[in-house]
Backbone bond lengths (Angstrom), bond angles and torsions (degrees), N, CA, C in turn:
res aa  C-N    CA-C-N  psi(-1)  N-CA   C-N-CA  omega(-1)  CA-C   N-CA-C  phi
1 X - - - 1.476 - - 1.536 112.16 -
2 X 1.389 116.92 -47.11 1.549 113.68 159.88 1.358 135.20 -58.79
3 X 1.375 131.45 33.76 0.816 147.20 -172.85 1.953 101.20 -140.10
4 X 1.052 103.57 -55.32 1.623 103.46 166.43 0.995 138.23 -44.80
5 X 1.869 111.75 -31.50 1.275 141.78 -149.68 1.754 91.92 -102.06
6 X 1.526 115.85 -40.41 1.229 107.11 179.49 1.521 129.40 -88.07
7 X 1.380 97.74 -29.75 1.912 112.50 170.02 1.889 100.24 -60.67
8 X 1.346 119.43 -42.19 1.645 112.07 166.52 1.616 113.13 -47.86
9 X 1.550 111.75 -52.77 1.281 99.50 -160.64 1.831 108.21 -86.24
10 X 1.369 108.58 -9.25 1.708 121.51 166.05 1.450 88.74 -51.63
11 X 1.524 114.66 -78.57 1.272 113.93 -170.51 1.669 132.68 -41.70
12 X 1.200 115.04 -44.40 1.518 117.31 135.76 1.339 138.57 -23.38
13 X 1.162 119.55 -77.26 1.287 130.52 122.91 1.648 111.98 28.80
14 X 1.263 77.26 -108.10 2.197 111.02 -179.57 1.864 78.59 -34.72
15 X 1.053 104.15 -77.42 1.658 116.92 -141.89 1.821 102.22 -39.57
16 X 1.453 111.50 -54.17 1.031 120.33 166.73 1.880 126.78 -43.33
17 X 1.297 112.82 -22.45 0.845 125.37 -140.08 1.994 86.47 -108.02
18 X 1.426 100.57 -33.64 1.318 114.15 -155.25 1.454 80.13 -90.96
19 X 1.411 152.24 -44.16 0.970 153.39 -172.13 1.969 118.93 -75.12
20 X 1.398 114.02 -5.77 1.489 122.26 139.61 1.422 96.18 120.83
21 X 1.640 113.02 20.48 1.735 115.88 178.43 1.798 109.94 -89.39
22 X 1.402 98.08 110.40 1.347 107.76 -166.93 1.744 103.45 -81.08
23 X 1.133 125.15 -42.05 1.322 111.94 -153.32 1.706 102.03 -105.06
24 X 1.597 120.70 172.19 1.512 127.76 177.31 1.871 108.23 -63.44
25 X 1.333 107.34 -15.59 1.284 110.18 -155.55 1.435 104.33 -101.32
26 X 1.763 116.30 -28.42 1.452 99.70 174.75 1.044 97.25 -109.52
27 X 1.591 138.04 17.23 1.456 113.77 158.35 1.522 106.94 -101.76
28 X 1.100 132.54 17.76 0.979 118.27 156.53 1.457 115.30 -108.65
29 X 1.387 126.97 0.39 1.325 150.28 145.83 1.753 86.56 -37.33
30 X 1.429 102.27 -70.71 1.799 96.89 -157.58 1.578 114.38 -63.20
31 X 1.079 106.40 -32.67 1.741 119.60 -151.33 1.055 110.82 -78.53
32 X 1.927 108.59 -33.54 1.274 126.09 -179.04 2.167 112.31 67.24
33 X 1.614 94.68 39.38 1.268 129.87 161.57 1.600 122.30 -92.51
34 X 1.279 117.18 142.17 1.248 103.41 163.54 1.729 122.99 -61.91
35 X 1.514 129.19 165.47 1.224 124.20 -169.85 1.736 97.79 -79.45
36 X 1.664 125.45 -46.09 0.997 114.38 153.15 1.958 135.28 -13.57
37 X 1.534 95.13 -58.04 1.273 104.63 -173.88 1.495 110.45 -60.04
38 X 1.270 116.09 -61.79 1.226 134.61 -178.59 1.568 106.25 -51.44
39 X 0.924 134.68 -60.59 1.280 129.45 167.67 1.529 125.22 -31.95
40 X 1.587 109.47 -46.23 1.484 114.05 -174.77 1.593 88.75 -70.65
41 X 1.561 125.89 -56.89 1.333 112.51 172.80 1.154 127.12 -11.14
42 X 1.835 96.25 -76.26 1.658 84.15 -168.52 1.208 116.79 -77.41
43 X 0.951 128.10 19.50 1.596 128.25 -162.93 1.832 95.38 -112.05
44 X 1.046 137.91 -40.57 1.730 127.00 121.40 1.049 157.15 -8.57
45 X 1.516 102.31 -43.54 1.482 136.61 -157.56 1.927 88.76 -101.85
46 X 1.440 111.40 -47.18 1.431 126.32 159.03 1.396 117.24 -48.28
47 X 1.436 117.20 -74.05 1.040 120.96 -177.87 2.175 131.39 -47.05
48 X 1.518 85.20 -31.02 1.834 102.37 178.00 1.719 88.65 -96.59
49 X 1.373 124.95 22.99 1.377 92.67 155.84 1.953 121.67 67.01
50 X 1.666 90.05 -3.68 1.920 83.45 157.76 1.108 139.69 -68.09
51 X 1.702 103.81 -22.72 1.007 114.89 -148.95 1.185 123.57 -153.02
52 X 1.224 145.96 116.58 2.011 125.71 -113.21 2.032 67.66 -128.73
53 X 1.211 104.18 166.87 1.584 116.20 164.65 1.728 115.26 -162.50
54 X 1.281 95.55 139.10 1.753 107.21 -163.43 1.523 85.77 -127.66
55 X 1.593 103.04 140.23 1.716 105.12 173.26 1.661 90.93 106.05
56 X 1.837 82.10 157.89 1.433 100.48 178.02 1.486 139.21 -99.68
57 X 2.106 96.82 -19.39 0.787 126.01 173.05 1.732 140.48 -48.50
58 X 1.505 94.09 -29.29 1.321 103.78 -148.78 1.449 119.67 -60.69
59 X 1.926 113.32 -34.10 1.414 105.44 -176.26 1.700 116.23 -97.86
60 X 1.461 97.68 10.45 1.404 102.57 -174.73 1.446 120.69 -65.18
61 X 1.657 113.43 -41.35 1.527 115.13 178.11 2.031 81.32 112.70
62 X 1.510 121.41 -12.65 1.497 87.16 -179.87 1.360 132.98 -57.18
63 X 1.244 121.60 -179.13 0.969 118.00 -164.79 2.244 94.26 -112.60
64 X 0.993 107.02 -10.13 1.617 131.45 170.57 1.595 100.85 -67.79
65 X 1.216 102.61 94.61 1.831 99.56 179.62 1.693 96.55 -120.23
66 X 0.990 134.57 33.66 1.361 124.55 -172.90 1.485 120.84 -88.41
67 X 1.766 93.37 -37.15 1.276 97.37 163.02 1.718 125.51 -112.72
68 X 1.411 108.41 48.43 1.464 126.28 146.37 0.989 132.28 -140.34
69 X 1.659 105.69 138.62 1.441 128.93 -148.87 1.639 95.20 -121.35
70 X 1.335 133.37 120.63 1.232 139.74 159.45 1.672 112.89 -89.75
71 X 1.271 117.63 112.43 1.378 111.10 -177.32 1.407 100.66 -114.04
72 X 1.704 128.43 140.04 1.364 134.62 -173.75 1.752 93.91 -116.00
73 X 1.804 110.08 119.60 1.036 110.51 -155.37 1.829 96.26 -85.54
């Protein structure tokens, strides 16, 4: 079951992600995840190659998203 529970909130995740939420802090704003969570997400979501990321910003929680770009390949 812990495995189900996290491919849902991956999917969350993505969705948020696909919808133009750059940072750990407002997608977990949306997802209603911890910022923790979301982070290991995308940092997964990175790692398998879904999901390309440019910028420095992204796992910080800033609120400076200008220079990060989430691209869903």
């Amino acid at each position: 079951p812990e495995i189900g529970v996290k491919q849902k909130q991956i999917v969350r995740v993505l969705k948020a992600v696909e919808k133009g939420y750059a940072t750990s802090t407002e997608i977990a704003a949306l997802t209603r995840l911890s910022v923790k969570a979301c982070s290991e997400h995308l940092a997964e979501l990175v790692k398998s190659g879904a999901v390309e990321v440019t910028g420095t910003t992204l796992l910080s929680g800033s609120r400076r998203r200008s220079n990060v770009h989430i691209l869903i390949r």
